[in-house]
GUSE-791510 format. One line per field, with one value per residue: x, y, z of N, C-alpha, C in turn; residue in three letters. Coordinates in steps of 0.2 Angstrom, whole numbers, m for minus. Example, Ala and Ser with C-alpha at 12.3 -4.5 7.8 and 13.67 -1.06 7.14 Angstrom:
BEGIN
n_x = c(66:64)
n_y = c(m28:m11)
n_z = c(39:35)
ca_x = c(62:68)
ca_y = c(m22:m5)
ca_z = c(39:36)
c_x = c(66:64)
c_y = c(m16:0)
c_z = c(39:39)
residuo = c(ala:ser)
END
This chain:
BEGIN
n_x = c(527:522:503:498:495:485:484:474:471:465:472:481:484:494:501:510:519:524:540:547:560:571:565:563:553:541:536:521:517:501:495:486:491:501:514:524:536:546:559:562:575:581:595:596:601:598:582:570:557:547:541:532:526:517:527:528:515:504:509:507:517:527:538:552:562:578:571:557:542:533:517:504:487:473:466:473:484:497:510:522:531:549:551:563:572:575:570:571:575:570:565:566:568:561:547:549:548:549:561:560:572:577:583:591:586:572:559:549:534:527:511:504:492:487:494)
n_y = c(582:581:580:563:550:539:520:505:487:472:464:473:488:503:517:530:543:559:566:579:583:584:573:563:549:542:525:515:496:489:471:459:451:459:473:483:494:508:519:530:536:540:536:520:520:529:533:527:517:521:516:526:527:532:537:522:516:502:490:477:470:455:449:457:457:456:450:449:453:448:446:450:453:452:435:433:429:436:441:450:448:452:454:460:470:476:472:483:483:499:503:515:530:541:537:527:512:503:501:499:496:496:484:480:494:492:489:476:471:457:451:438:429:420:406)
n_z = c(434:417:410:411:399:394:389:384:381:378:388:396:404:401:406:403:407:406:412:420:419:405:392:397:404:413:415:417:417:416:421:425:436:438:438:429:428:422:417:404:398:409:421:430:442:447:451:461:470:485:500:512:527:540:557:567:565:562:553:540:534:536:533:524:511:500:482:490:498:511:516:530:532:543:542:531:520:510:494:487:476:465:451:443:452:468:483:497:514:525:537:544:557:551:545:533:526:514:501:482:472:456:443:431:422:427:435:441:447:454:460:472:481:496:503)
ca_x = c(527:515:498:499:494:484:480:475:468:461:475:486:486:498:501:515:518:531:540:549:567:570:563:561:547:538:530:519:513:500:491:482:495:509:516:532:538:551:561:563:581:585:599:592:605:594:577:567:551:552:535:533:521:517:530:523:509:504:509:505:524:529:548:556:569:578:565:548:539:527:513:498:480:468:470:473:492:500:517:522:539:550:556:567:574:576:566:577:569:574:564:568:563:558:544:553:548:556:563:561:577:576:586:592:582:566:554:543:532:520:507:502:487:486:501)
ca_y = c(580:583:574:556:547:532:515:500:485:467:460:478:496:508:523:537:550:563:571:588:580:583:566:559:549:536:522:508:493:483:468:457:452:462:479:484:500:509:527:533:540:541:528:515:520:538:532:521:518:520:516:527:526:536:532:520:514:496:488:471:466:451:449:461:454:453:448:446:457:444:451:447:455:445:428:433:429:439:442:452:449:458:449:466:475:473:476:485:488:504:503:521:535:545:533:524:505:499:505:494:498:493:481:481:500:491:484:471:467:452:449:435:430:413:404)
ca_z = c(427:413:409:409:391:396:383:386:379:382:391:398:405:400:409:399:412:405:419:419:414:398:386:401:404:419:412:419:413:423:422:430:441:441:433:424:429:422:418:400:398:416:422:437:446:448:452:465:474:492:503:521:535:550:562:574:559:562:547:539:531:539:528:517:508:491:479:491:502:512:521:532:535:547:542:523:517:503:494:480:473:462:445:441:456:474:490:504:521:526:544:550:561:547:541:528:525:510:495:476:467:448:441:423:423:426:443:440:452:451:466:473:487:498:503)
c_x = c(521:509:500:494:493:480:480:472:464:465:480:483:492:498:507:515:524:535:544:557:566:569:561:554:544:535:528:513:509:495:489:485:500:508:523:532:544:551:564:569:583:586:594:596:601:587:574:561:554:542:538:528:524:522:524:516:510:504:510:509:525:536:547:560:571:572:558:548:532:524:506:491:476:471:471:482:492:507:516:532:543:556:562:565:573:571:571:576:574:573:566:564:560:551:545:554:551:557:561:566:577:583:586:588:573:564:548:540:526:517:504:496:490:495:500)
c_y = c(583:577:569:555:540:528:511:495:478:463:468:484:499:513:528:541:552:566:577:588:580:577:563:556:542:532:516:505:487:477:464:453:453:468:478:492:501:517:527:537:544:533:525:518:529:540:525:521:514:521:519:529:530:534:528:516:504:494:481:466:462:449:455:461:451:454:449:450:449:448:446:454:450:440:428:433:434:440:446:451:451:452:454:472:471:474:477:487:494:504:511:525:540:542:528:517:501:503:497:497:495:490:480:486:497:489:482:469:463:449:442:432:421:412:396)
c_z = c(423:414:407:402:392:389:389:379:383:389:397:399:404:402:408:403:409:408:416:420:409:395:390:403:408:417:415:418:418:419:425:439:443:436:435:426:427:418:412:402:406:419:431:441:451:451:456:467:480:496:511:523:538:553:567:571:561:556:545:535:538:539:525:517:502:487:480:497:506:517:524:534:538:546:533:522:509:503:487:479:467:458:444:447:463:480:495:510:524:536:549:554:557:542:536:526:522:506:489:473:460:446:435:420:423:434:439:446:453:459:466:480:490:499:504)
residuo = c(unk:unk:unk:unk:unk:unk:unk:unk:unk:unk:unk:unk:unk:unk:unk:unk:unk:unk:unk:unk:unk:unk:unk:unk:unk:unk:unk:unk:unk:unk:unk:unk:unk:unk:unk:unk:unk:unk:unk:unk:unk:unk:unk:unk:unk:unk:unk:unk:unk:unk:unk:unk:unk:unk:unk:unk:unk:unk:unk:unk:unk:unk:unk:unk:unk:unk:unk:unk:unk:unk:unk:unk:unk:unk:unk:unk:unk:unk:unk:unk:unk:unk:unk:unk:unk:unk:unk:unk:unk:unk:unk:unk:unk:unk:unk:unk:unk:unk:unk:unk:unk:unk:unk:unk:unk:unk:unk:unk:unk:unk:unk:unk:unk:unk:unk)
END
């Protein structure tokens, strides 16, 4: 894509990324516990985020499913769940952990620590 077109202010980041699809355009919005992603003029059905590791990578997902990713480090709990769009474990031999599909052309994903 082209230069991203960053604002923010007291409460939000913005990030405008224009890709190399005509009008198309990445955008995410974060704050403090969560970001809003989603794809200007490209259908959901077209677009995902797809996390992959090393084969063989120790990794610190404990679920993945639906809505919620829960994870562990040391003794520290975390989970991030997804108000818009879905988690999918993919698990393969090509690295391939999950995927986030968007749901109503958006992924929300809001972070949480502690359990």
């Amino acid at each position: 894509g082209e230069s991203p077109e960053i604002t923010h202010d007291d409460e939000r980041l913005c990030v405008k990324w224009p890709l190399k699809i005509a009008n198309a355009c990445f955008i995410m919005t974060f704050e403090e516990d969560r970001v809003v992603m989603e794809c200007e003029n490209i259908p959901a059905s077209r677009w995902y985020l797809e996390l992959s590791a090393r084969v063989g990578a120790e990794l610190p997902f404990i679920k993945i499913a639906g809505t919620c990713v829960d994870a562990r480090v040391k003794d520290f709990d975390y989970s991030v769940s997804c108000k818009g769009g879905d988690f999918v474990a993919c698990n393969d031999d090509e690295g391939r952990v999950f995927k986030v599909v968007p749901r109503d052309e958006k992924i929300s994903l809001i972070f949480r620590s502690g359990k």
